[in-house]
C-alpha positions as CSV (number, residue, x, y, z in Angstrom):
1,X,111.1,28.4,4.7
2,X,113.8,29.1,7.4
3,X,112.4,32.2,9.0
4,X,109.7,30.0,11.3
5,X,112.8,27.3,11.9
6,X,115.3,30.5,13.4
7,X,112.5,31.7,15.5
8,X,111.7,28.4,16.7
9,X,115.5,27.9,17.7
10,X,115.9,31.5,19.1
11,X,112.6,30.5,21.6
12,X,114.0,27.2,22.6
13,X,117.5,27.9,22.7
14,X,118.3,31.4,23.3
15,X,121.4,31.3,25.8
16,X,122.1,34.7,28.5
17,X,125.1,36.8,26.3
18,X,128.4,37.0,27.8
19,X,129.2,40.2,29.7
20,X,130.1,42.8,27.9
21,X,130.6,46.9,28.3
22,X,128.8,47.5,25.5
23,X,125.1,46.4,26.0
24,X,123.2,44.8,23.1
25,X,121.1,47.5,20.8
26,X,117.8,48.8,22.0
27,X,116.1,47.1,25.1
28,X,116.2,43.5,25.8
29,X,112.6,42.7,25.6
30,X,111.9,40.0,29.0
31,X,108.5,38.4,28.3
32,X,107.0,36.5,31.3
33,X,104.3,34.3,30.0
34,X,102.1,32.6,32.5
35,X,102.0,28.9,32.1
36,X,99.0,28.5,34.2
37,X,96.2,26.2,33.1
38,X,93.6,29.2,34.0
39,X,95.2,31.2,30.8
40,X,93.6,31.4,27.8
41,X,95.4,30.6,24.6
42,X,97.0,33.2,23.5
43,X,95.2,32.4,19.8
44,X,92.1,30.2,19.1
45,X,93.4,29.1,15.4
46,X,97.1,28.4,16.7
47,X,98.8,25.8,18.6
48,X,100.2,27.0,22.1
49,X,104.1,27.2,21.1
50,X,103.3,28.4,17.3
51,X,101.3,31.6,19.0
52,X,104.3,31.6,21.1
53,X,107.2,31.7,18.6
54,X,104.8,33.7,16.3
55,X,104.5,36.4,18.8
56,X,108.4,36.5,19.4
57,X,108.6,37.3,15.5
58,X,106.6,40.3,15.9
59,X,110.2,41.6,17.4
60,X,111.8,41.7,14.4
61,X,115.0,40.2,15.5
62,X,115.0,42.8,18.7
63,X,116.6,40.7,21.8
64,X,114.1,39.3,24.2
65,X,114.6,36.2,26.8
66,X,111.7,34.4,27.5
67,X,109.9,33.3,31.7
68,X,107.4,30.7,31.6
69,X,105.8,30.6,35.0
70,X,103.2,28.7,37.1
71,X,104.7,27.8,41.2
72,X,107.7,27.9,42.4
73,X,109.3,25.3,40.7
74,X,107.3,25.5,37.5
75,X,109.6,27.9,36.1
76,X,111.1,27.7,32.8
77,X,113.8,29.9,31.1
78,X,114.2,30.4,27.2
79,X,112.5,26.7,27.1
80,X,109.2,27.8,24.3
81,X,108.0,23.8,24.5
82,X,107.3,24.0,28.0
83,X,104.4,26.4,27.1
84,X,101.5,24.6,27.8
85,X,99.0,26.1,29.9
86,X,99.3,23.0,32.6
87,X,100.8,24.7,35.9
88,X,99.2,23.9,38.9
89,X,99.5,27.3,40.3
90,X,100.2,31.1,39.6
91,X,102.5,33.2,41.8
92,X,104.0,36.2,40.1
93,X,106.7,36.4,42.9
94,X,108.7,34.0,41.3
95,X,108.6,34.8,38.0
96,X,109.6,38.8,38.7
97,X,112.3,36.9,41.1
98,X,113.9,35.1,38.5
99,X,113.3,38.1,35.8
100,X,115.7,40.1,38.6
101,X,118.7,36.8,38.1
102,X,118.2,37.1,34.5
103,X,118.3,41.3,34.3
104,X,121.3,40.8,36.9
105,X,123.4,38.7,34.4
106,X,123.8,41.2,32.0
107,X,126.1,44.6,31.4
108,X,124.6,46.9,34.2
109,X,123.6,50.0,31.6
110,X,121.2,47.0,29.6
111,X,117.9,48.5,28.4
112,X,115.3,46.5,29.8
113,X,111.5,46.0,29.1
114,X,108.9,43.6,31.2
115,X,106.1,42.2,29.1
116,X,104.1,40.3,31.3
117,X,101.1,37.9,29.6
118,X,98.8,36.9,32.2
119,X,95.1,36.4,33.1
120,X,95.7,38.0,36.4
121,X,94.9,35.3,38.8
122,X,96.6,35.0,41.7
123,X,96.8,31.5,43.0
124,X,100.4,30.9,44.8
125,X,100.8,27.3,46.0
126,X,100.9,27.2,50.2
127,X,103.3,25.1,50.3
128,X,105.9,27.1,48.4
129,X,105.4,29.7,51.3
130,X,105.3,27.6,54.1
131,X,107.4,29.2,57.4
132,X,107.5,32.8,54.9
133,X,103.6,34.0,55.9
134,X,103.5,35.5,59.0
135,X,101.1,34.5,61.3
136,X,97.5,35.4,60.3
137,X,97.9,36.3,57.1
138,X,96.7,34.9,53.8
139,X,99.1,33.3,51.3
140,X,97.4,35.4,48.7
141,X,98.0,38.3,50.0
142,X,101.7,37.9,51.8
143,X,102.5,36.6,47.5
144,X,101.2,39.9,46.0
145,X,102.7,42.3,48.8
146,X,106.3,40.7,48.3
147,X,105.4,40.9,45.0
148,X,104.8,44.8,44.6
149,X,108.1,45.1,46.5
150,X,110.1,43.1,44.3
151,X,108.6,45.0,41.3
152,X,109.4,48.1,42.6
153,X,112.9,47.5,43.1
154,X,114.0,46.4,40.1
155,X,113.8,49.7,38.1
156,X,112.3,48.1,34.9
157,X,109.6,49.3,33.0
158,X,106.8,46.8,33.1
159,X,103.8,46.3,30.2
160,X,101.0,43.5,31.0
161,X,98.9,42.3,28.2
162,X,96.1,40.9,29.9
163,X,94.3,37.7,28.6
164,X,91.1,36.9,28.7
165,X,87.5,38.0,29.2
166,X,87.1,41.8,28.0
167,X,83.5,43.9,28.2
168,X,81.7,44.1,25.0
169,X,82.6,47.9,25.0
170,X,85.3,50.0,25.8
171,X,86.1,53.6,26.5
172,X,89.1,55.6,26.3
173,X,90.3,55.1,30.1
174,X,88.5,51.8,30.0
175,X,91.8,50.2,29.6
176,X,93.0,51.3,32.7
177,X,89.9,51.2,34.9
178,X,88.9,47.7,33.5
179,X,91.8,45.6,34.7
180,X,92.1,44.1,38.0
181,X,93.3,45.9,41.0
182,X,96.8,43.9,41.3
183,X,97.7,44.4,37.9
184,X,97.4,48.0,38.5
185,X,99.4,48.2,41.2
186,X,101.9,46.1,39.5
187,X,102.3,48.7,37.0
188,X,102.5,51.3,39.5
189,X,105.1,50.0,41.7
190,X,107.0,49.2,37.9
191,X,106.6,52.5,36.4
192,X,105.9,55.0,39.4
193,X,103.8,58.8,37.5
194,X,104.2,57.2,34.4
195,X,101.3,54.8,35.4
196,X,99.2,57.6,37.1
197,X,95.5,57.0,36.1
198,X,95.4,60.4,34.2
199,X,98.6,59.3,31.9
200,X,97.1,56.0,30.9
201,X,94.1,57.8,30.0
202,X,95.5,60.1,27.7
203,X,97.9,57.4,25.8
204,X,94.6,55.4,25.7
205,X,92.4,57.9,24.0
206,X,95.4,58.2,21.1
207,X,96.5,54.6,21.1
208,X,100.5,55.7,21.1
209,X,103.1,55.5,23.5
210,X,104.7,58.9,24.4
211,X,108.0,59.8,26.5
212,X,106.0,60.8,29.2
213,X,102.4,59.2,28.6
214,X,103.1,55.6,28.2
215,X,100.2,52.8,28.1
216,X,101.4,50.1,30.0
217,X,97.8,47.9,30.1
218,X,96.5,46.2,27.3
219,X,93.5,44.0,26.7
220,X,92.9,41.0,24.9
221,X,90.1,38.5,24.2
222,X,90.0,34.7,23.8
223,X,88.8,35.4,20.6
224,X,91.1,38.2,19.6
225,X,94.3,36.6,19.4
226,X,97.2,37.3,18.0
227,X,95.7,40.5,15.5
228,X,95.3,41.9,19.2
229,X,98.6,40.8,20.7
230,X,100.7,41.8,17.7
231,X,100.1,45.6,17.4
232,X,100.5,45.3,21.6
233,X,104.2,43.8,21.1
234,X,105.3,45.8,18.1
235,X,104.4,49.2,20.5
236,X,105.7,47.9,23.6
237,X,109.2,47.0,22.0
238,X,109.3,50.6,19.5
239,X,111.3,53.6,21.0
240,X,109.2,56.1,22.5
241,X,108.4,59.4,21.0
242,X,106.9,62.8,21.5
243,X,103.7,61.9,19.5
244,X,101.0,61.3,22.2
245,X,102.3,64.5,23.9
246,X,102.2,66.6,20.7
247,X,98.6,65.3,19.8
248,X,97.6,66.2,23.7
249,X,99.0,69.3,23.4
250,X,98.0,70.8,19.8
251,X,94.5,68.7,19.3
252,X,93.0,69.0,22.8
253,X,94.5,71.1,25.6
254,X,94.0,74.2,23.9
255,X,91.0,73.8,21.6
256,X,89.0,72.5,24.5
257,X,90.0,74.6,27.2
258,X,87.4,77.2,26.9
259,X,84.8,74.5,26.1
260,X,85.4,72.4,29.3
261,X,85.5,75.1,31.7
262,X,81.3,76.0,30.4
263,X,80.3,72.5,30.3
264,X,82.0,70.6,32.8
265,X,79.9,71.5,35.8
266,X,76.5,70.5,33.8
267,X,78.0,67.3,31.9
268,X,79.6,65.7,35.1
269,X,77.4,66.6,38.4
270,X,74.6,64.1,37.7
271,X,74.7,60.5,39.3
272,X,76.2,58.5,38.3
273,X,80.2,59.1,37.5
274,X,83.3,57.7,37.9
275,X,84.1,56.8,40.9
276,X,80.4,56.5,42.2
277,X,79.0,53.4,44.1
278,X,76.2,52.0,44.4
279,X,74.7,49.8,46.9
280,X,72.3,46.6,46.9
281,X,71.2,45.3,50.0
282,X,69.7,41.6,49.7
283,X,68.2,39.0,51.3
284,X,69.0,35.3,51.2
285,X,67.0,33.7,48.9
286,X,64.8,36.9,47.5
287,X,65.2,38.1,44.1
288,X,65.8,41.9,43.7
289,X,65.0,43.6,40.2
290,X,67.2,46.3,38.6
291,X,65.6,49.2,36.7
292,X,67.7,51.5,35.3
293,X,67.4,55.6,34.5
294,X,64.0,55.3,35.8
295,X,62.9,58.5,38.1
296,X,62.8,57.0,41.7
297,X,62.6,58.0,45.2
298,X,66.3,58.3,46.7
299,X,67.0,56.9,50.1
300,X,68.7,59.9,50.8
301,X,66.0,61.7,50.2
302,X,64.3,63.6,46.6
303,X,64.0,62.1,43.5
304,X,66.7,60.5,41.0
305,X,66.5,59.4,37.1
306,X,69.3,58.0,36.6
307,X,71.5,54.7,38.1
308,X,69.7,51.9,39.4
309,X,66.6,51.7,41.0
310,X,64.1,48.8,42.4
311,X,61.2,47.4,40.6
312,X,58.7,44.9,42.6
313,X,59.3,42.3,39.8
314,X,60.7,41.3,36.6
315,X,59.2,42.6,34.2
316,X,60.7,45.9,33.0
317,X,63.9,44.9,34.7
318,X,67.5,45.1,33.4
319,X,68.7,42.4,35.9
320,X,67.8,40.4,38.7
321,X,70.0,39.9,41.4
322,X,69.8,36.9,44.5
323,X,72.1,36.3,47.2
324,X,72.7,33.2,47.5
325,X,74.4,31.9,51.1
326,X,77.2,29.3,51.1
327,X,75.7,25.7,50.7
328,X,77.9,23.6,51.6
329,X,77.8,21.8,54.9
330,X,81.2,20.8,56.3
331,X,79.9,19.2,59.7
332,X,79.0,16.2,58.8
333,X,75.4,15.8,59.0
334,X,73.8,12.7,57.8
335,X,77.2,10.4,58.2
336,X,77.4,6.9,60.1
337,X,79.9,7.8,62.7
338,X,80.0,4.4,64.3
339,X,82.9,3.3,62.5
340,X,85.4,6.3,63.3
341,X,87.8,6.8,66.6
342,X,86.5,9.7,69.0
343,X,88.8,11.6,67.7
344,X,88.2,11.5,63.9
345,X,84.1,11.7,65.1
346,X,84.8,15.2,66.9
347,X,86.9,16.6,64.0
348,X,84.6,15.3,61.4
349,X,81.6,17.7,63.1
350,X,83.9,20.6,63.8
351,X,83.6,23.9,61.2
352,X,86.5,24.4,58.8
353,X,88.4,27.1,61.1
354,X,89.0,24.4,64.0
355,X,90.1,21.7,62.1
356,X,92.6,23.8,60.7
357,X,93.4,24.4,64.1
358,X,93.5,21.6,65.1
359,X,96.1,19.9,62.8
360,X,98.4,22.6,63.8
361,X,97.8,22.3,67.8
362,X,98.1,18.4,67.6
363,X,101.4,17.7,66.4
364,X,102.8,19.8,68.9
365,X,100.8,19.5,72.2
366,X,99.1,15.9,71.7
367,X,100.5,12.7,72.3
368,X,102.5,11.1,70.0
369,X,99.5,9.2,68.6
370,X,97.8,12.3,67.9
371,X,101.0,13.7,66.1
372,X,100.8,10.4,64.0
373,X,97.3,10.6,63.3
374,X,97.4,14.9,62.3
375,X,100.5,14.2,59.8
376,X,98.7,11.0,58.4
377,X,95.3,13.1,57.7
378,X,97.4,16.1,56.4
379,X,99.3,13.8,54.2
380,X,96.1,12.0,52.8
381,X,93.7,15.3,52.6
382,X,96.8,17.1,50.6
383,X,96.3,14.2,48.0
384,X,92.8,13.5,47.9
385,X,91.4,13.7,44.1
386,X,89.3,16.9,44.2
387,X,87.0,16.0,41.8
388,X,85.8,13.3,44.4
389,X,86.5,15.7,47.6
390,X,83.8,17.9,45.6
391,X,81.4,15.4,45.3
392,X,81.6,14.5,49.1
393,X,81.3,17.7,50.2
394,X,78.0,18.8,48.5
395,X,76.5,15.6,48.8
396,X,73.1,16.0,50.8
397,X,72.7,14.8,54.4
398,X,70.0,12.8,53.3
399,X,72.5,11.0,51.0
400,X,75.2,10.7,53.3
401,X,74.6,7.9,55.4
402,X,76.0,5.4,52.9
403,X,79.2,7.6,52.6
404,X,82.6,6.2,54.3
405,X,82.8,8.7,57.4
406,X,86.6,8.6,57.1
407,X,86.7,9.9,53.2
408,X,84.2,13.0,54.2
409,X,87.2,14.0,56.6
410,X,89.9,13.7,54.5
411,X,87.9,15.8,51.6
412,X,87.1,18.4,54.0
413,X,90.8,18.8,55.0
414,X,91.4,18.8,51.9
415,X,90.0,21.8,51.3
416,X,92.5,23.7,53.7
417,X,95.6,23.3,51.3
418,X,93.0,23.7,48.3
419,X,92.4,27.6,48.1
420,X,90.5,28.0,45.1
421,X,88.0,24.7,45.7
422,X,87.6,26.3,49.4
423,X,86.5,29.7,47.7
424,X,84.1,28.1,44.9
425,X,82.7,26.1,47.7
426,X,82.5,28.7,50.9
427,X,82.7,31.9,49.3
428,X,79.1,34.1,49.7
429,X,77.8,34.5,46.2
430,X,75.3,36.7,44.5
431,X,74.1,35.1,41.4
432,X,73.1,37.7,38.1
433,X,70.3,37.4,35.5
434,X,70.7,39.9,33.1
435,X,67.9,40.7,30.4
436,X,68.0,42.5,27.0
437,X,70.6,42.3,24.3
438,X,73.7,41.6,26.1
439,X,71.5,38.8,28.8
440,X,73.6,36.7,31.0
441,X,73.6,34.3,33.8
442,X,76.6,34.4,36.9
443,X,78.0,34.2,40.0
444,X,79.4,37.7,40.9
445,X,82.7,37.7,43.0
446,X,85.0,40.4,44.1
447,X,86.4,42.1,41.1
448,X,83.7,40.9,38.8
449,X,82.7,42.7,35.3
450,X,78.9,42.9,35.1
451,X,77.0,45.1,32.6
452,X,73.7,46.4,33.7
453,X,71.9,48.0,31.3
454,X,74.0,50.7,29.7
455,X,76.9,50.8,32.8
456,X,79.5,48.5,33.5
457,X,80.1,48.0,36.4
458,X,83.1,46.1,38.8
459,X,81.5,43.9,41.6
460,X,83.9,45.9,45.0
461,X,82.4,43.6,47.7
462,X,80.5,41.3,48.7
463,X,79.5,42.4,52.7
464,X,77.4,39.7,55.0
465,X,75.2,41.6,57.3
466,X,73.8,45.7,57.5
467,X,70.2,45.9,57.1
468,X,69.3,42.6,55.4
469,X,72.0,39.4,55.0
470,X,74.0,40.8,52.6
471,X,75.5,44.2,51.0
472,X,76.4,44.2,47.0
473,X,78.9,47.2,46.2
474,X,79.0,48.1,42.4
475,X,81.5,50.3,41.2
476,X,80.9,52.2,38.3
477,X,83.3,51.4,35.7
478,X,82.3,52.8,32.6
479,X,79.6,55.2,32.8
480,X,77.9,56.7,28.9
481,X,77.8,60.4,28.6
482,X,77.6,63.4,26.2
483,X,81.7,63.4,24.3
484,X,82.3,61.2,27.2
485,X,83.6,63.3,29.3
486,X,82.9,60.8,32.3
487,X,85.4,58.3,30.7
488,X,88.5,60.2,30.1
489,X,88.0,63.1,32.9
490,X,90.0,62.4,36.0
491,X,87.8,61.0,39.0
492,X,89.4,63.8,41.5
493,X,87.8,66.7,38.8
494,X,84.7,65.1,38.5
495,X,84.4,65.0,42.3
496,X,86.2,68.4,42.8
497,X,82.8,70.0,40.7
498,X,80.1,67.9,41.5
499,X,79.1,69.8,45.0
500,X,77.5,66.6,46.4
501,X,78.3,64.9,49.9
502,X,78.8,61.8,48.9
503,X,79.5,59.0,45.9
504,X,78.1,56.3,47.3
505,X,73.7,55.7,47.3
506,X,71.5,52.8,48.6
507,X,70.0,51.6,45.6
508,X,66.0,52.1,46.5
C-alpha cells in the first residue's frame, strides 16, 4: 500500500543530493520527458502522472531526476504533476541545457544516463530566440544545431524512446533507420561510434545492450504503452555486458562468413536496397498510379521487375499519388478594401515574404506613425485565436466580401509568428491513397512513413519544379528480402557489391 505513495513522493519531491566525493551507486538515470501537447500518452489505460510515476518504478529504487519540457520557460524539475501534455512548444535546447545545470551539481566522477521521451517534433517558440538566430536562418534549424552542440559537449550517454506512430512492421535495423533524422543525430553527437548505424544494427537484431554495441533508439506505439516502455527503462538503466558481443561473435561472424561471401553479390545487387531512391514526378492536379514488382521499361534504359512502376489507372494499383499545390490565398482577393488606410490596403495584397518584411523595415525607417501602426499589428496578429485566423485564411474569394478587411490582415500576420499553422497551410503537399490490406489516406511531408505495397518507405523531399510541377523522393527504408540480408547489411556493402552507377531511378 505504500510502494505507489514513495514513488509518488520520490517524482514530486526528489531534491539535487549534497556534494559529496563519493558519487551515489550506479548511474543517475536523468529522464527528460516532453511536456508537449503533440506527445502521445505515454499509456492509453493510465492517467498522464500514474504512467509517469509507474515508469520511474521500473528503476527499482536506481537514482534518476526528472526534466519536463515544452519552451523556454515551460521547464519543470523533479515536479511529476506538471506532466500534462499541454506545452505550447517543443525545443530540446532547453531541456539538454538545464540537464547540463542539473549534471553540473553533482560530484564530478557521477555516472550519468539521458533518457529522453519524445515524439520528435521540433517546434521551438520564436520568440524564445529572438536577437539569437542569425540573419536568414530558420528558428528550426538555428534550435536543433545549438542543440547537437550542446549534446555533444556534455559527455553523457544519451537513450531516446520515441513515442508515437510506428510501421506495422519492423526489421532488425528498422529501429535505427525508422526514426527521424534529428533524433539520429542526437544520438550521434551523445554517444559518438557507439551510435554508428552498423552498431545499432547488431544490438537491434539481439535485443541486448553490449559494452561496445549499445541500442540507444527505441520505439513505441500509442497503443503500446507501458509493456513497451518498461523492458526499454529496465535495459537502459542495467550495467552493460559482453552478451551482444559474444552472441555476434560465436552465433554469426563465423558461421556465416563463408555463407555471405557466395551469396551476397546475388542477394543484394537487385533494385531496390537500402539506400536506394526512387523518384515520382507529378503534376498538379493528376493522379499517378503505383504498381509494384511489375516488369517495366526503366528510364534509364532496359527492363526492371522490381520497385515501383506506373500504371495508366487504378486498377491494379498499390497507391495513388496527387500533388496537390498550396491553396491558400494570402492576397486578399474578394475583400472590401474601402474601409482600410492605404497602408493596411497595400499590405493586405502583398505575399507573405513582404509583409514579413515589411514589419521589420517599418519600425525602423518609417515615420513614427508607421512604427505605431507595425508594433500595433505585430502585437494583435501574435494574439489572434488561430482557430479563427484558419478560417479567414481559407475562406473563398467568393465569400470574402462580407469579411472585416482588417481581421484578414491580422490573421495573415499571424501566421509569421505561427510556424506550424504557416506550414499546414503553405507547405506543398502530395496526398496518398493506398489500396490493399494495410490502405490508407495522407498528406506526405518530409520525413513521412508511407508503406507501398511490400516497402516502406521515408518521404526525403518534396521538390517544386524538374520535368513536371513537382518531384516526390522515396527513400527506401525497409526493403523484404531472402534472410533479410537488405535490413541488417551495412548500406556502404551493399553499394560496395552492387556494380551499378547509381541508387537513385525515375520511377517510369
Amino acid at each position: 500500500m505504500l510502494a505507489p505513495l514513495v514513488v509518488a513522493l520520490m517524482a514530486t519531491n526528489t531534491p539535487a543530493p549534497a556534494a559529496s566525493p563519493t558519487p551515489p551507486p550506479g548511474s543517475i538515470i536523468l529522464f527528460l520527458v516532453d511536456n508537449s501537447a503533440s506527445l502521445p500518452p505515454l499509456d492509453p489505460e493510465e492517467k498522464r502522472v500514474a504512467a509517469l510515476e509507474k515508469m520511474f518504478g521500473f528503476l527499482q529504487g536506481q537514482p534518476y531526476r526528472l526534466v519536463l519540457f515544452g519552451g523556454r520557460d515551460e521547464i519543470y524539475v523533479d515536479d511529476v504533476q506538471r506532466y500534462r501534455n499541454n506545452g505550447q512548444w517543443t525545443d530540446f535546447y532547453f531541456a539538454f541545457d538545464k540537464a547540463r545545470e542539473l549534471i553540473a551539481s553533482y560530484p564530478r566522477r557521477t555516472d550519468f544516463k539521458i533518457v529522453l521521451l519524445t515524439d520528435a517534433i521540433v517546434d521551438p517558440a520564436p520568440q524564445d530566440w529572438e536577437g539569437a538566430v542569425p540573419a536568414g536562418r530558420d528558428v528550426r534549424a538555428h534550435s536543433i544545431s545549438r542543440t547537437l552542440e550542446l549534446v555533444g559537449s556534455l559527455g553523457v550517454p544519451l537513450y531516446v524512446i520515441l513515442v508515437g506512430d510506428v510501421p506495422a512492421e519492423g526489421v532488425a535495423a528498422g529501429d535505427r533507420e525508422q526514426s527521424p533524422a534529428f533524433v539520429l543525430d542526437l544520438v550521434r553527437a551523445a554517444n559518438g561510434r557507439e551510435a554508428a548505424p552498423f552498431a545499432q544494427s547488431i544490438a537491434s537484431f539481439f535485443k541486448d545492450d553490449g559494452l561496445l554495441l549499445k541500442k540507444f533508439v527505441y520505439r513505441v506505439a500509442p497503443h503500446e504503452g507501458l509493456k513497451r516502455i518498461e523492458p526499454a527503462v529496465r535495459r537502459i538503466a542495467a550495467p552493460a555486458t559482453v552478451g551482444v558481443e559474444l552472441k555476434f561473435m560465436s552465433g554469426l561472424v563465423l558461421p556465416l562468413a563463408l555463407f555471405v561471401a557466395l551469396l551476397l553479390g546475388i542477394l543484394v545487387r537487385s533494385f531496390p536496397g537500402a539506400g536506394d531512391v526512387e523518384v515520382v514526378e507529378l503534376t498538379t492536379g493528376v493522379p499517378v498510379h503505383l504498381a509494384v514488382d511489375r516488369l517495366h521499361r526503366l528510364e534509364s534504359g532496359g527492363w526492371g521487375s522490381t520497385g515501383l512502376s506506373l500504371l495508366p489507372d487504378a486498377r491494379g494499383a498499390a497507391a495513388t499519388l496527387t500533388y496537390q499545390a498550396p491553396p491558400l490565398d494570402v492576397q486578399g482577393r474578394g475583400l472590401d478594401l474601402e474601409a482600410l488606410d492605404a497602408l493596411s490596403r497595400r499590405l493586405v495584397s502583398v505575399p507573405l515574404d513582404e509583409l514579413k518584411r515589411a514589419l521589420d523595415e517599418l519600425p525602423a525607417s518609417g515615420s513614427k506613425e508607421d512604427k505605431i501602426y507595425a508594433l500595433n499589428l505585430d502585437y494583435v496578429a501574435r494574439n489572434f485565436d488561430a482557430t479563427r485566423a484558419e478560417a479567414l485564411l481559407l475562406s473563398p474569394p467568393e465569400k470574402r466580401r462580407a469579411l472585416s478587411a482588417l481581421d484578414f490582415l491580422r490573421a495573415k500576420a499571424h501566421l509569421l509568428s505561427n510556424a506550424d499553422l504557416r506550414r499546414r497551410l503553405l507547405d506543398p503537399r502530395v496526398h496518398l491513397v493506398g489500396y490493399g490490406k494495410d490502405a490508407e489516406r495522407k498528406d506526405l511531408h518530409p520525413g513521412s512513413l508511407v508503406r507501398i505495397g511490400p516497402y516502406a518507405f521515408v518521404v526525403r523531399d518534396i521538390q517544386q519544379g524538374g520535368r513536371k510541377d513537382a518531384r516526390l523522393v522515396l527513400y527506401y527504408d525497409s526493403v523484404p528480402s531472402l534472410l533479410g540480408f537488405k535490413s541488417w547489411l551495412p548500406a556502404r556493402l551493399q553499394r560496395a557489391v552492387r556494380l551499378r552507377r547509381s541508387s537513385q531511378r525515375v520511377v517510369s
